[in-house]
C-alpha positions as CSV (number, residue, x, y, z in Angstrom):
1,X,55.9,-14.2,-25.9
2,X,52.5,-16.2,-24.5
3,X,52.8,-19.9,-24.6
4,X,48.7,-21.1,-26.9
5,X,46.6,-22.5,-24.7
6,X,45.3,-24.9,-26.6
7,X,47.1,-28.1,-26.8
8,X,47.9,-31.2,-28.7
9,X,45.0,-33.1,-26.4
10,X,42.5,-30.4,-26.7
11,X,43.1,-30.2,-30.7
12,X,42.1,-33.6,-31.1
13,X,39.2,-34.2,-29.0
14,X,37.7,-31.0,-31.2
15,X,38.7,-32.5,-34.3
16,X,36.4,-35.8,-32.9
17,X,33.4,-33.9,-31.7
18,X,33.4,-32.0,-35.3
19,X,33.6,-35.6,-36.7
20,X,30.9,-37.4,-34.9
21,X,28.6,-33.7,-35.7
22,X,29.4,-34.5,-39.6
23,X,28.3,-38.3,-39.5
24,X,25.3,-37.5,-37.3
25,X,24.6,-34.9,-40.0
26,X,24.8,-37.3,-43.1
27,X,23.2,-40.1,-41.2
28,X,20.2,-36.9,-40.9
29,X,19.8,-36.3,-44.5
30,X,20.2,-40.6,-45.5
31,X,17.0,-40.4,-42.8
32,X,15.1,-37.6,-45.2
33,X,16.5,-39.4,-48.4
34,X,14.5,-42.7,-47.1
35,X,11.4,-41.6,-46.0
36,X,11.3,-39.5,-49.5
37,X,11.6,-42.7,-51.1
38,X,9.2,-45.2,-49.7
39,X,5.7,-43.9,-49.3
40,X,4.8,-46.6,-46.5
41,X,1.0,-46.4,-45.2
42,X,-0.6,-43.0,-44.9
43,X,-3.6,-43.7,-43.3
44,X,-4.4,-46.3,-40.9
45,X,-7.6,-47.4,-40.2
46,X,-9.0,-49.9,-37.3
47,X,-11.1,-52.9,-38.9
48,X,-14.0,-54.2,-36.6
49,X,-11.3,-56.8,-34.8
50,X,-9.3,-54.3,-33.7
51,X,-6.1,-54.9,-36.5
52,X,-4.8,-52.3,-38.2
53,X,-5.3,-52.0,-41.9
54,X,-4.4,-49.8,-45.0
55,X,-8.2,-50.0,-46.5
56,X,-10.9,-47.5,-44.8
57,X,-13.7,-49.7,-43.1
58,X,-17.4,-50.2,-45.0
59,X,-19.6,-48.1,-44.4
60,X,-22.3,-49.6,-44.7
61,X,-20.9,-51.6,-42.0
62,X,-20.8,-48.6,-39.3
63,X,-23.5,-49.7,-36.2
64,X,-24.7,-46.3,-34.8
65,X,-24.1,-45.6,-31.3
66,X,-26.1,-43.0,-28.8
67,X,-24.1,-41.7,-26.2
68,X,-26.8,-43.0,-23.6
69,X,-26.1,-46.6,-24.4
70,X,-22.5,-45.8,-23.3
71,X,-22.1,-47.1,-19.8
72,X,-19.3,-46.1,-17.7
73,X,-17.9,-47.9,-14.5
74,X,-19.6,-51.3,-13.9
75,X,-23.2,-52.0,-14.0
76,X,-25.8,-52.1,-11.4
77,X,-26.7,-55.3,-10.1
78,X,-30.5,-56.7,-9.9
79,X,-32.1,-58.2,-7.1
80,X,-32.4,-61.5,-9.6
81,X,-28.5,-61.2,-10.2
82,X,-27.7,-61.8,-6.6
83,X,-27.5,-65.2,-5.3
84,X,-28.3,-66.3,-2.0
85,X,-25.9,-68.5,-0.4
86,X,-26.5,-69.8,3.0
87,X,-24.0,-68.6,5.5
88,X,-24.2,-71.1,8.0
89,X,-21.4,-74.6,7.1
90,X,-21.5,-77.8,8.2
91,X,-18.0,-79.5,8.9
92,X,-15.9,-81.3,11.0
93,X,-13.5,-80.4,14.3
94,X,-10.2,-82.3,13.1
95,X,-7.9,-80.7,15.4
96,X,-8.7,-78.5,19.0
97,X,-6.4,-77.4,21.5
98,X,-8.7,-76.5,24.2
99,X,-5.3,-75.2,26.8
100,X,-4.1,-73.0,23.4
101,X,-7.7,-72.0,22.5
102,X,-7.8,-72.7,18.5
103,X,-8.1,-75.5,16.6
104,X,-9.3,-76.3,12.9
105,X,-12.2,-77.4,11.3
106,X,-12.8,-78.9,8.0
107,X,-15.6,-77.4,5.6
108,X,-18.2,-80.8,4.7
109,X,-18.8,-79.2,1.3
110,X,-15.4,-78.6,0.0
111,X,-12.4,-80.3,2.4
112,X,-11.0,-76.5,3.4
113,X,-9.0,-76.3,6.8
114,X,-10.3,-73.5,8.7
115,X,-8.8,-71.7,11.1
116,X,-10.9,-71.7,14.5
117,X,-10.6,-69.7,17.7
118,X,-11.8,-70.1,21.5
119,X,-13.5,-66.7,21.0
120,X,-15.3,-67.8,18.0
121,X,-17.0,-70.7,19.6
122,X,-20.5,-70.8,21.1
123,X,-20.0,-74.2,22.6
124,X,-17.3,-76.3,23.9
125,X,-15.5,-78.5,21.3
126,X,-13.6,-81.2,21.1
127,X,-11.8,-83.2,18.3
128,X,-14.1,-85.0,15.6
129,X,-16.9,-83.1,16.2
130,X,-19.6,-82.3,13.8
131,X,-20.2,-78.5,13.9
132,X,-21.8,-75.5,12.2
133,X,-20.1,-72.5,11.8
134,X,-19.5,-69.1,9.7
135,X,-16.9,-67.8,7.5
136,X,-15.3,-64.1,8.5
137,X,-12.1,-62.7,7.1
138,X,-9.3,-63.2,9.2
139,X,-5.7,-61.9,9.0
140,X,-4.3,-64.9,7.5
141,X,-7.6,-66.1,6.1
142,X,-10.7,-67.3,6.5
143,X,-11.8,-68.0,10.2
144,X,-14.4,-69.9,11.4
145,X,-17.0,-68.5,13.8
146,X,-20.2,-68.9,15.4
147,X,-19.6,-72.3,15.9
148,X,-21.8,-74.8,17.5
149,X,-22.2,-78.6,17.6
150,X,-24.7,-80.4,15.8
C-alpha cells in the first residue's frame, strides 16, 4: 500500500491560499456594496480656472475658438521684437599671465570675471588694462575675445 503524497505541510499552506482567496472575495463584494451606496460625482466638469467642479459651466460663458487662432510651437519673432545689443565690452585686465597665455578680464558693465586667452587677443596685454573685447561660449563659460586696448 502507496504512502499519499500530500503531507501535513502541503495540507496547510492549501488551506491558507483558500483562506486569503475567501477574504479577497468578501473584501470584492464590501467594494460593490460601497460604491452601490454612495453616488459620489458623476460628471465632472472643468470651470474656466481649471478646478474641477460638480456644476456644468455657463454657457453663455463659452468664448468661441477657430482652429486658425490655435498656434502650435512658439511664435515667430518680428524684426521690432529683436533687440540690438552691442557686442563689443569695455572692461578691465585684472589678472594676465603673459608665460601661461590666459588671464581674466572684468566686464565694466556688470563686474563678471572672464576667462581670456593668448589666442583671443589682438594686442598685447598686461595687468590693469582697459580693453574691449567679445563674449564667445567657451567650455567652461563665457571667454573673452577679440580683445584690444583702449
Amino acid at each position: 500500500m502507496a504512502k499519499s503524497q500530500q503531507t501535513y505541510n502541503k495540507i496547510e499552506k492549501e488551506k491558507a491560499r483558500q483562506k486569503k482567496r475567501e477574504e479577497k472575495l468578501k473584501k470584492k463584494e464590501a467594494r460593490k456594496a460601497e460604491s452601490k451606496d454612495s453616488q459620489g460625482i458623476q460628471f465632472a466638469y472643468v470651470d474656466q480656472y481649471g478646478n474641477l467642479t460638480d456644476t456644468p459651466p455657463d454657457p453663455s460663458e463659452k468664448i468661441k475658438v477657430e482652429a486658425e487662432d490655435i498656434v502650435l510651437g512658439i511664435p515667430k519673432k518680428d524684426d521690432s521684437d529683436i533687440e540690438e545689443v552691442d557686442p563689443i565690452r569695455k572692461g578691465k585686465v585684472s589678472f594676465f599671465d603673459s608665460s601661461k597665455g590666459f588671464g581674466f578680464i572684468i566686464d565694466a558693465e556688470n563686474s563678471e570675471k572672464y576667462f581670456c586667452h593668448v589666442s583671443g587677443l589682438l594686442d598685447t596685454i598686461i595687468e590693469n588694462d582697459k580693453v574691449q573685447f567679445e563674449l564667445e561660449r567657451g567650455m567652461k563659460g563665457m571667454n573673452a575675445v577679440r580683445v584690444k586696448k583702449i
